[in-house]
N, C-alpha and C positions, 0 to 999 in steps of 0.2 A: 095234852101231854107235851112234855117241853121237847123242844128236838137235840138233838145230840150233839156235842160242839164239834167241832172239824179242825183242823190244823188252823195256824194262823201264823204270819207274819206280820212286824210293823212296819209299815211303808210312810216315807213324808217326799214331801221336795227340799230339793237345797234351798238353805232360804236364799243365798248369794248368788250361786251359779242356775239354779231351778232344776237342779239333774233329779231324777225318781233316786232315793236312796231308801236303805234296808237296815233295821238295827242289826245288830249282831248277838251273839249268847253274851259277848264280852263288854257291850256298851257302847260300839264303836258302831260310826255311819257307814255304809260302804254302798257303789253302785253296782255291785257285783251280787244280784240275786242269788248264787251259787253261797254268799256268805251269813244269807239271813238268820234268825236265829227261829227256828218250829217251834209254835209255842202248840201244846197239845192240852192245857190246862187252862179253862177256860177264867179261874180267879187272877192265873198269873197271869196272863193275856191281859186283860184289863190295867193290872199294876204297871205291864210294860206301856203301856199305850198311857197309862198318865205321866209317867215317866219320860214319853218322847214330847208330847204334848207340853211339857215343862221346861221343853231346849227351844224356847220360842227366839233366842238368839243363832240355833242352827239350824231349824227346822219349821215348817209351811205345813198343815193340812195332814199331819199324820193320821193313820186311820191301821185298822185291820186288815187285812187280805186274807180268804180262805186259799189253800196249796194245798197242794198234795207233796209228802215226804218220797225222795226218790235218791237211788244209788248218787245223782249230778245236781243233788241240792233240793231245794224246792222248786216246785212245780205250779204256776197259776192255773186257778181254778175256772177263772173268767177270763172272756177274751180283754177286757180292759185291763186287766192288768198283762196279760200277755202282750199289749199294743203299746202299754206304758215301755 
């Protein structure tokens, strides 16, 4: 049985500076995890994350994040990303 998809964010590194950056709903990088954009659908999840993976001039290693959605943004689900 398939398991159930969970929140996600895309996370990369800067490719210049190396800072942990966050896409946004709007397209934008930002290092303020309060800005990421929840993805809750897991086909769109995907499209973003080929999406970020395609900015190989601003972006290193982007990947998924499970979160949890909260009133101060999202929330990491693992302590590596809480460490990031």
């Amino acid at each position: 049985m398939p398991r159930e998809f969970s929140p996600k964010i895309v996370t990369a590194s800067d490719l210049l500076g190396g800072d942990v950056i966050y896409l946004t709903e709007d397209d934008r990088w930002s290092r303020d995890l309060a800005d990421a954009e929840v993805i809750t659908d897991e086909a769109h999840a995907q499209l973003r994350l080929l999406s970020a993976e395609r900015q190989t001039n601003v972006v290193i290693g982007a990947y998924l994040a499970d979160v949890i959605p909260s009133e101060d943004g999202p929330q990491p689900t693992h302590f590596r990303e809480d460490f990031r």
